[in-house]
Every structure is written in C-alpha cells, then in structure tokens.
Jmol script that loads the backbone (N, CA, C; Angstrom):
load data "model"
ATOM      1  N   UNK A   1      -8.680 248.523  28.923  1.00  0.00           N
ATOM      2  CA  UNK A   1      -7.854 248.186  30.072  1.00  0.00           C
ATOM      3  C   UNK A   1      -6.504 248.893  29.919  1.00  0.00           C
ATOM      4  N   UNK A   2      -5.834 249.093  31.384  1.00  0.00           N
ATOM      5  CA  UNK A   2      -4.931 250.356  31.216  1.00  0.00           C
ATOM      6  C   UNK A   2      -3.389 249.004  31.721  1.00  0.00           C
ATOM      7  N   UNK A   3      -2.125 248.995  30.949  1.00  0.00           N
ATOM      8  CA  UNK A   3      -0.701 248.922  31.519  1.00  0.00           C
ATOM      9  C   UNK A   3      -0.620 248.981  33.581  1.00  0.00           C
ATOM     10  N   UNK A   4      -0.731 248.088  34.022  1.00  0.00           N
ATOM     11  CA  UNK A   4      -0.508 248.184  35.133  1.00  0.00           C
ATOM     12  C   UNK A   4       0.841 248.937  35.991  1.00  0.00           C
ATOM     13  N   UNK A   5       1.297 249.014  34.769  1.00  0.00           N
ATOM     14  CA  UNK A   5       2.822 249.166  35.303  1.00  0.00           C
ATOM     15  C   UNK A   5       2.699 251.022  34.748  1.00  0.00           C
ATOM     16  N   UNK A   6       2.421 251.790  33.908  1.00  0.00           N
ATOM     17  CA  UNK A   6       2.264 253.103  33.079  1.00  0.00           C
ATOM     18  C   UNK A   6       1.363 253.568  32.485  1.00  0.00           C
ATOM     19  N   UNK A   7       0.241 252.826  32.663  1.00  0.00           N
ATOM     20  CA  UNK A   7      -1.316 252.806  32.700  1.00  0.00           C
ATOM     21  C   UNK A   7      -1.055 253.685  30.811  1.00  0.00           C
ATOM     22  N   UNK A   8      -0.689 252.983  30.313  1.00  0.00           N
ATOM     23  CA  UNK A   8      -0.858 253.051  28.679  1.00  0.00           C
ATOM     24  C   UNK A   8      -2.048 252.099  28.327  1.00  0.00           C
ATOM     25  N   UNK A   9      -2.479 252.168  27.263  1.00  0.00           N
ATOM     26  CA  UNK A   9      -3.667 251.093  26.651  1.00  0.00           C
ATOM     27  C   UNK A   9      -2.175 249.753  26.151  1.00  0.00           C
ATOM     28  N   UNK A  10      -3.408 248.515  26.496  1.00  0.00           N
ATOM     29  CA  UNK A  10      -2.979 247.358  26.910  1.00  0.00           C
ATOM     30  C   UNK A  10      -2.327 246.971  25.434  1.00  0.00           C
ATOM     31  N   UNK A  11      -1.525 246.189  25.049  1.00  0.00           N
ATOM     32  CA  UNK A  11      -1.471 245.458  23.769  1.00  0.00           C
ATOM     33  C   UNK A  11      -1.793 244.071  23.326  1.00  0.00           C
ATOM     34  N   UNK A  12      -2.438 243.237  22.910  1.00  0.00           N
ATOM     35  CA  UNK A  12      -3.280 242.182  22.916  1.00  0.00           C
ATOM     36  C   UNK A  12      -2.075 241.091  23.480  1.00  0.00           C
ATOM     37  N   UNK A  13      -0.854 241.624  22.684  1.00  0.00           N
ATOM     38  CA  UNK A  13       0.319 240.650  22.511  1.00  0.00           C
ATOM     39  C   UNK A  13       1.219 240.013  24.276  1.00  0.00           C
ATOM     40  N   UNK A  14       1.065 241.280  24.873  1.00  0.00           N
ATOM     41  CA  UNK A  14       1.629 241.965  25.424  1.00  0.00           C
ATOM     42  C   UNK A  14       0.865 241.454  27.673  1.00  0.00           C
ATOM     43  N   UNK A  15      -0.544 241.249  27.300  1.00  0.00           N
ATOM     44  CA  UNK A  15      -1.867 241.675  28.017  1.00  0.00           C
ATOM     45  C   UNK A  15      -1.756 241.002  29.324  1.00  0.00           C
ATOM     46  N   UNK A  16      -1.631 241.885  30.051  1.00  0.00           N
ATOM     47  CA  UNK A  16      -2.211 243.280  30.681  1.00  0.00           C
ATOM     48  C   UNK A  16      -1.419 244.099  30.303  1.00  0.00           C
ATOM     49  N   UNK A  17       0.302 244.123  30.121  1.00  0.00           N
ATOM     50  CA  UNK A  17       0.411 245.208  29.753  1.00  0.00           C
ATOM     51  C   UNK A  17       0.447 245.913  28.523  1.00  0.00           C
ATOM     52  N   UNK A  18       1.452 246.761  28.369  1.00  0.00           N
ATOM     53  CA  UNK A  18       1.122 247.406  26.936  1.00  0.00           C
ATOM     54  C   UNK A  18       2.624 247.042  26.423  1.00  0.00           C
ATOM     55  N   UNK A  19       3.423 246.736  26.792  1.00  0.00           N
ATOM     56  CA  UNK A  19       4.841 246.160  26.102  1.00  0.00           C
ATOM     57  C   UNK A  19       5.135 245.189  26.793  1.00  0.00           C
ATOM     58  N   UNK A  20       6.783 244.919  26.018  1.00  0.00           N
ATOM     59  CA  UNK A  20       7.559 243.555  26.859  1.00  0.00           C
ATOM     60  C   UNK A  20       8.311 244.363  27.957  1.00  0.00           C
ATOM     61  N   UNK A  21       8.541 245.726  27.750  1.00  0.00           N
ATOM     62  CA  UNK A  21       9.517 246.487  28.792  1.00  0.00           C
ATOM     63  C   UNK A  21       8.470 246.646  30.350  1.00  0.00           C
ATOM     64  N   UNK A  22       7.085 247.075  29.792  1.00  0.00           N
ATOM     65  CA  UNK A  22       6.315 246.346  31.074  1.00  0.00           C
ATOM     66  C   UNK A  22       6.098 245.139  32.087  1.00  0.00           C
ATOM     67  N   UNK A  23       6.107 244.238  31.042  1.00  0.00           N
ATOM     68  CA  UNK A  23       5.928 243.006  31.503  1.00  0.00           C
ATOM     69  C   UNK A  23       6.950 242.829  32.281  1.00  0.00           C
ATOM     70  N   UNK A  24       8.515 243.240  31.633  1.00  0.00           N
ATOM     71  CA  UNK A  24       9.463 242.927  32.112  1.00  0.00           C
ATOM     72  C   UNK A  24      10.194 243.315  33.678  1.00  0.00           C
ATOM     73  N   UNK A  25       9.319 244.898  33.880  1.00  0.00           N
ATOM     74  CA  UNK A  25       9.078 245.682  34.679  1.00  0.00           C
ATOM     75  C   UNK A  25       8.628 244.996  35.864  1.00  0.00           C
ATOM     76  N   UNK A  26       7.497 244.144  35.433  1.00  0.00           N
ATOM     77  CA  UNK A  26       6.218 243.461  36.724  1.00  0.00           C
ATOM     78  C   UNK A  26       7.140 242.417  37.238  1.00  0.00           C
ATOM     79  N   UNK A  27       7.334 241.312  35.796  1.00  0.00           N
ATOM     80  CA  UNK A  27       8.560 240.279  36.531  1.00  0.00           C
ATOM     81  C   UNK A  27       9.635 240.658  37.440  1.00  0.00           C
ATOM     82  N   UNK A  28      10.451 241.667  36.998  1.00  0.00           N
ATOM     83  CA  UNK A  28      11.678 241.966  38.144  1.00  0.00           C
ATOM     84  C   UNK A  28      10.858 242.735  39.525  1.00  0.00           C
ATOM     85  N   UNK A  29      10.066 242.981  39.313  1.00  0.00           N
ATOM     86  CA  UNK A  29       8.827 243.611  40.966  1.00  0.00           C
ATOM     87  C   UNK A  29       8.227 242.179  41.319  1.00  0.00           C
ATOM     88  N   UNK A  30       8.116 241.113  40.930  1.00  0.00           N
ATOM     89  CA  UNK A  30       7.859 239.712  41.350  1.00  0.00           C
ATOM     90  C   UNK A  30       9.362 239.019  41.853  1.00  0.00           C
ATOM     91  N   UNK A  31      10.120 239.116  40.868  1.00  0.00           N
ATOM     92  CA  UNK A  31      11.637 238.313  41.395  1.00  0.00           C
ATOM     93  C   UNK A  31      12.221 239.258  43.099  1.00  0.00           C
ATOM     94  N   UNK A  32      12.182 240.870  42.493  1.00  0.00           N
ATOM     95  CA  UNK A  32      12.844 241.310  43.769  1.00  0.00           C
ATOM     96  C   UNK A  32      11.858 241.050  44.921  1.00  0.00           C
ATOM     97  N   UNK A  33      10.657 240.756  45.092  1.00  0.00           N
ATOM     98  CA  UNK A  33      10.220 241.047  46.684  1.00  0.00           C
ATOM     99  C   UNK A  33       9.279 241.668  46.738  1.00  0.00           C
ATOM    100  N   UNK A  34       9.218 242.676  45.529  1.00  0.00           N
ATOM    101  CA  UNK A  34       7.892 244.043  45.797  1.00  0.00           C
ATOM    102  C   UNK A  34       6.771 243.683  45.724  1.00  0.00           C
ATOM    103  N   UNK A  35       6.136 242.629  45.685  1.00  0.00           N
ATOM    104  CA  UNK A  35       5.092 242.152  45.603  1.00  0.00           C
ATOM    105  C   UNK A  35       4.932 241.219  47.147  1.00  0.00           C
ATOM    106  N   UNK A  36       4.895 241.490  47.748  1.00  0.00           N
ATOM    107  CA  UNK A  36       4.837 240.656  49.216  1.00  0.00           C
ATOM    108  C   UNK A  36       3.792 241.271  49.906  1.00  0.00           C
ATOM    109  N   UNK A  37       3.243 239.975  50.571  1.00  0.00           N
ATOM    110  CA  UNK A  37       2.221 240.399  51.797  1.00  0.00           C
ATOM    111  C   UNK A  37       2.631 240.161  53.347  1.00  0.00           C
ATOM    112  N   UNK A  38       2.643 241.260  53.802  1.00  0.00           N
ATOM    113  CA  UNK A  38       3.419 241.255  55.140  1.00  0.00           C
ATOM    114  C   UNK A  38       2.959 239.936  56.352  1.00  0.00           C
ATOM    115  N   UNK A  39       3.199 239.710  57.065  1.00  0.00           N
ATOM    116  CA  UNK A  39       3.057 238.432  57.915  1.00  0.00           C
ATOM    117  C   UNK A  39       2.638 239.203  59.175  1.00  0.00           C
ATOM    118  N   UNK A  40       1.614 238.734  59.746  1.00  0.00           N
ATOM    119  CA  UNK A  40       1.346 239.149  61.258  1.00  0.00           C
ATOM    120  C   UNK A  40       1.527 237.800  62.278  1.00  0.00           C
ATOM    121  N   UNK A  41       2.004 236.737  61.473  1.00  0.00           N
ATOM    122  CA  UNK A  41       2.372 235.605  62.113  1.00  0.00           C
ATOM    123  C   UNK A  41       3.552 235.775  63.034  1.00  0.00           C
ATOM    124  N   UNK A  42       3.003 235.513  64.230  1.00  0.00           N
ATOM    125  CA  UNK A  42       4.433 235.866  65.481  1.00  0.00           C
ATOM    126  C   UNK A  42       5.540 234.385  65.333  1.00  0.00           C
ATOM    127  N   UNK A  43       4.931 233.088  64.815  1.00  0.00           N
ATOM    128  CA  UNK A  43       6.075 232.726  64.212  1.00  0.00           C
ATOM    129  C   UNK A  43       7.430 233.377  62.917  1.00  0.00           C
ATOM    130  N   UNK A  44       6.809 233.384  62.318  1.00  0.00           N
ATOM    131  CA  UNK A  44       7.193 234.412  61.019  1.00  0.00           C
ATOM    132  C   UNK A  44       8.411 235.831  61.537  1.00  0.00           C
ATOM    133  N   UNK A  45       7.940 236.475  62.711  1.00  0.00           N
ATOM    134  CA  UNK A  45       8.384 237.379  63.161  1.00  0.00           C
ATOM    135  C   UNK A  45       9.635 237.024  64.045  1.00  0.00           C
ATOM    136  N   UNK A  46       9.365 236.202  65.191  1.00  0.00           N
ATOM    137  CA  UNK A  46      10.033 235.504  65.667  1.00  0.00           C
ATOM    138  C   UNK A  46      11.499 234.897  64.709  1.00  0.00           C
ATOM    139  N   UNK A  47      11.621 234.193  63.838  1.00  0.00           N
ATOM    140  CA  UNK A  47      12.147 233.422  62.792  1.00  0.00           C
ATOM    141  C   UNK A  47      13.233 234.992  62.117  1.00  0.00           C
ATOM    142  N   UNK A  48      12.406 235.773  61.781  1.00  0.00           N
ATOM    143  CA  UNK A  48      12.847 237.206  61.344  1.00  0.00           C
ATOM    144  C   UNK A  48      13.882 237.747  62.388  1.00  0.00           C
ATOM    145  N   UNK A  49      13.581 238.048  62.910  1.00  0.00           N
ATOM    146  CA  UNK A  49      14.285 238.333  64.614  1.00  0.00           C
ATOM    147  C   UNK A  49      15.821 237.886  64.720  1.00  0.00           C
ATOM    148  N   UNK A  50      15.077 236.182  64.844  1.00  0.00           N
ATOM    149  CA  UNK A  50      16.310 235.045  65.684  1.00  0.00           C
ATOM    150  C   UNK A  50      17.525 235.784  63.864  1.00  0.00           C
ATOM    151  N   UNK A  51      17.259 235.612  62.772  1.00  0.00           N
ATOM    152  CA  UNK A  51      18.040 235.670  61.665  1.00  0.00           C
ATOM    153  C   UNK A  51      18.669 237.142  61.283  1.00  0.00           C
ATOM    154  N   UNK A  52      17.901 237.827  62.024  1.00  0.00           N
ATOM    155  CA  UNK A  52      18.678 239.154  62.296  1.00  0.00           C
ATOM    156  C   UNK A  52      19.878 239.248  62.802  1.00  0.00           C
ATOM    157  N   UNK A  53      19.475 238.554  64.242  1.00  0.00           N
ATOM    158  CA  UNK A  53      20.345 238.608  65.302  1.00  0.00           C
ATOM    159  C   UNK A  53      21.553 237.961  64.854  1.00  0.00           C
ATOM    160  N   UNK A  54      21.279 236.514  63.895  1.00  0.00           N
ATOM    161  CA  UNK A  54      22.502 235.700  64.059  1.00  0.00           C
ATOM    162  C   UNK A  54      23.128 236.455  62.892  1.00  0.00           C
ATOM    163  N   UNK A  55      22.623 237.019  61.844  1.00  0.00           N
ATOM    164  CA  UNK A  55      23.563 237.937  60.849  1.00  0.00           C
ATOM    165  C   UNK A  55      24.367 239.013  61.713  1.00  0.00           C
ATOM    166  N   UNK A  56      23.816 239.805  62.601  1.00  0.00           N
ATOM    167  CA  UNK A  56      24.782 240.522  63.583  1.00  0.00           C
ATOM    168  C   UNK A  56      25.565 240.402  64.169  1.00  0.00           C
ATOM    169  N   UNK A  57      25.735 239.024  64.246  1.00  0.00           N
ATOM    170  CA  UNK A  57      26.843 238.272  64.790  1.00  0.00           C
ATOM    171  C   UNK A  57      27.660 237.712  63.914  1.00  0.00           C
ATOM    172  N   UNK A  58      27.756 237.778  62.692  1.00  0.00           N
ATOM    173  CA  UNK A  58      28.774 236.982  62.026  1.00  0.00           C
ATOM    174  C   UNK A  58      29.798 237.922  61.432  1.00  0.00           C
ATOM    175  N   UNK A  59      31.213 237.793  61.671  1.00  0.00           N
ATOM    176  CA  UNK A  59      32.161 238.951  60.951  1.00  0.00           C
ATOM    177  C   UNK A  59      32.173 238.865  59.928  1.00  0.00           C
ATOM    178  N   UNK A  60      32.032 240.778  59.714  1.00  0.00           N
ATOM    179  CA  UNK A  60      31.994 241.051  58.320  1.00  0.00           C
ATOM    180  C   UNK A  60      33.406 240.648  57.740  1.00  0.00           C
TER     181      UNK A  60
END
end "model"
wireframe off; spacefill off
backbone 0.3
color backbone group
C-alpha cells in the first residue's frame, strides 16, 4: 500500500501513510475544507447566497 498523500510505501506506525509529516499533511486537508463534498441541495445554496450577500454588506 502506497502514502496517500506522496504515494511512498506505507509505515506500519504511521498507516496509511508513510510518516507523521503525512499524516499531518491529511489532518490540515481535513481541518482546512479540502476534503468536502459539494451540495446540490438548493437549500444549502440558497443559505450560501443569503451569507454572501449579508457579508457584502457589512463595513469593512
């Protein structure tokens, strides 16, 4: 099995990846966002929208 993150061979310790700088890699791609599944929910979108709008409105 290959490092998901640099496709190195895995380390038992480590597993799936092959270090802690990997692992550590995946966590901050989980904390920031990069891992998201987009919404086709027109609530969802809607909600997105209305919070746009009201950030455009608030002085910087």
């Amino acid at each position: 099995m290959s490092c998901p993150i640099c496709s190195k061979d895995t380390d038992a310790k480590y597993r799936p990846f092959c270090s802690k700088r990997c692992a550590d890699v995946d966590l901050a791609k989980w904390l920031g966002g990069a891992y998201s599944t987009p919404s086709n929910d027109p609530e969802d979108m809607e909600k997105a929208a209305l919070a746009s709008i009201e950030a455009q409105r608030k002085p910087h």
